[in-house]
N, C-alpha and C positions, 0 to 999 in steps of 0.2 A: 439473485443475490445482489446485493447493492455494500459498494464501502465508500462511506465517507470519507475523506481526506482532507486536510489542513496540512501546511506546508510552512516553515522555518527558515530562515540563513543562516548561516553562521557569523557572514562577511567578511570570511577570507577571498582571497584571490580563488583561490580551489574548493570553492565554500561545498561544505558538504551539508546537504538538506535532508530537512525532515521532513519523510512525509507519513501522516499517522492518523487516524480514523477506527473507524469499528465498522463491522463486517456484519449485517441485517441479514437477514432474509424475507418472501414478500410479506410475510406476517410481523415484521418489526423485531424476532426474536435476535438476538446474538448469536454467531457461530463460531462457536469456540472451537481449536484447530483447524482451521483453512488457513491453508499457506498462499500471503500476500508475497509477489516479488515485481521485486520495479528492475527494468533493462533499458538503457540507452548505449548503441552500439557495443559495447566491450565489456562497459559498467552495466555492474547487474549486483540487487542487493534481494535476501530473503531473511522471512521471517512467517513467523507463524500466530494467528490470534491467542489470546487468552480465554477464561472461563467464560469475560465477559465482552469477547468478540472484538478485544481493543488489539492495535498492534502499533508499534512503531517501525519505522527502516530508513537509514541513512544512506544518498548518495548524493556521489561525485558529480553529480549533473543540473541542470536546470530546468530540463524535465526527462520525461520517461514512459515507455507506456508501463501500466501496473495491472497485474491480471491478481486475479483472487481463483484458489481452484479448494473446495469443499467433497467429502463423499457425501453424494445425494444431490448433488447441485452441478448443475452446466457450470463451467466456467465462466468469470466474469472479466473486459480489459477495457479499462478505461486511457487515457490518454490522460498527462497530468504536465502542467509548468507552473515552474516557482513565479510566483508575482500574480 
């Protein structure tokens, strides 16, 4: 499983980011419901794809690691920072 990601600021002092992409699989399809969540020590945000594999999640951090977890599919955790 592969998700792309793009990332946001806000530019507050405690900027909270965006980070958001679509969730593939190795054939290119989308996978609608896997749940995307990003955790840096404390801070932890979740969310769950759409029909068309897209998702957004905001956190309090500057970066995160982000795991994607699908039924039918290994787990996926990429490591992700803003900038």
């Amino acid at each position: 499983m592969l998700a792309a990601a793009a990332a946001f600021a806000s530019g507050a002092p405690q900027a909270e980011h965006i980070i958001a992409g679509v969730v593939r699989d190795s054939s290119g399809a989308a996978v609608a419901g896997a749940q995307v969540s990003a955790r840096f020590g404390k801070i932890s945000a979740t969310t769950t794809t759409d029909a068309q594999g897209a998702f957004q999640l905001m956190i309090a951090a500057a970066q995160a690691r982000v795991r994607v977890e699908a039924a039918g599919f290994r787990p996926t955790t990429r490591d992700w920072t803003y900038g």
